[in-house]
N, C-alpha and C positions, 0 to 999 in steps of 0.2 A: 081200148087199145090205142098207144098214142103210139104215132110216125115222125121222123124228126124228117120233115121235107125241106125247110129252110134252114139254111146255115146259121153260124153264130153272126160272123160277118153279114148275110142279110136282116138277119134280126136286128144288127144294132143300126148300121144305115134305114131301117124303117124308123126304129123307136129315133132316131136322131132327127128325122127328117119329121118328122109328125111334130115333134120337140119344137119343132124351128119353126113350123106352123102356125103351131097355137100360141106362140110368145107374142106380144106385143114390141118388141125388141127386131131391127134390121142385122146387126151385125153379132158374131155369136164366137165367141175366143173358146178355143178347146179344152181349156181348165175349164170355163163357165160351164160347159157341156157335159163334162165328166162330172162335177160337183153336182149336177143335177141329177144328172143318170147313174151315175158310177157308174160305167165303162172303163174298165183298164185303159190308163192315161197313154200308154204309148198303142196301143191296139188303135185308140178313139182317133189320136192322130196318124196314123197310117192309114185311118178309113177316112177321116176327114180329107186327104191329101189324094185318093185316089175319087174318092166322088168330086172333087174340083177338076180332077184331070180329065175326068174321062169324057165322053164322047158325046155325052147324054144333055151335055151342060145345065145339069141339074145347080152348083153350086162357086160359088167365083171365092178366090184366097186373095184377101186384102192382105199384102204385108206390112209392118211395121208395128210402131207401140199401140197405136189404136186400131190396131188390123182384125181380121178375126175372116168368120166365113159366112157367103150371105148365099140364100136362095136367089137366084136369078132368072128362072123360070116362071113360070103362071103357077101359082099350085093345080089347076085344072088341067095342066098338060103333063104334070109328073105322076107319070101311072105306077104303080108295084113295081110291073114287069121292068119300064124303066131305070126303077131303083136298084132290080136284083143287075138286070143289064152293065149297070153301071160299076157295081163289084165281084160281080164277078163270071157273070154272061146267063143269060136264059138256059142254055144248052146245059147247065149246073142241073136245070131240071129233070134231064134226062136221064140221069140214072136209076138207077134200082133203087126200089123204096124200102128195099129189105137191106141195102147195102153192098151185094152181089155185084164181081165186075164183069158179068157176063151173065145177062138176063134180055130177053127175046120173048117172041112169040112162039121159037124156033127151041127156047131153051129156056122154060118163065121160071121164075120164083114162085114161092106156093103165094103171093098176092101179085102177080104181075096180071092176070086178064081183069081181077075187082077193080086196082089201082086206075087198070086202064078205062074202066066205063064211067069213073070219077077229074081221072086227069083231065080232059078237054075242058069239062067246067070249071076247074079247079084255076087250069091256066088262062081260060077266058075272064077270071074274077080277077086277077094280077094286071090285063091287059088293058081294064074297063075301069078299075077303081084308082079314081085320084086322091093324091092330101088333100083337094077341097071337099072330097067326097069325105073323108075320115078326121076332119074338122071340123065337118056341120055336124058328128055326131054328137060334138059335145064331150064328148069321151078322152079326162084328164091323164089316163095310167100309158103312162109309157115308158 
């Protein structure tokens, strides 16, 4: 039984940010990025545009011919939760794992008490695990 918990949009901000990790390369142009991942080109750059903005200062936009996007953070201080923060807010977590826009304790879906005795750890592994932690793994697929 698979749950689709993460969005499209946080999948590709992790695969992107893990991407940008393990390159030997500082600066990273968003065709270079899509040609690697193949992320839809305009998708890549909307999410590239909004992790430079946002709050988290996960990424800085160099503009011009040799411009491109660079991590500017520690990798050990850019956690998951950070990354989902950044596109699209933690509180994305709270909904219904079944999809339901009204699910409670008061009114659960037939997995909302399972969900729940998993959630806490679930979200504590988002808030605990950094890109330097998913870079020492070694681990090329992203």
């Amino acid at each position: 039984m698979v749950f689709m918990i993460l969005t499209k949009t946080t999948e590709y901000a992790v695969r992107v940010l893990i991407f940008m990790a393990n390159q030997d390369r500082e600066l990273f142009t968003a065709k270079y990025i899509h040609e690697q991942l193949n992320i839809p080109y305009k998708y890549l750059t909307r999410l590239m545009t909004k992790l430079a903005k946002s709050n988290e200062g996960l990424l800085v936009s160099i503009q011009g011919r040799d411009g491109g996007f660079k991590i500017i953070k520690k990798l050990n201080e850019i956690t998951l939760a950070k990354i989902i923060e950044a596109v699209e807010g933690m509180n994305s977590l709270n909904s219904c794992i079944l999809g339901f826009s009204e699910c409670s304790d008061d009114n659960p879906c037939a997995l909302h008490f399972v969900w729940a005795k998993h959630k806490a750890s679930f979200l504590k592994t988002l808030k605990t695990t950094t890109l330097e932690d998913l870079k020492q793994t070694g681990v090329m697929k992203y």
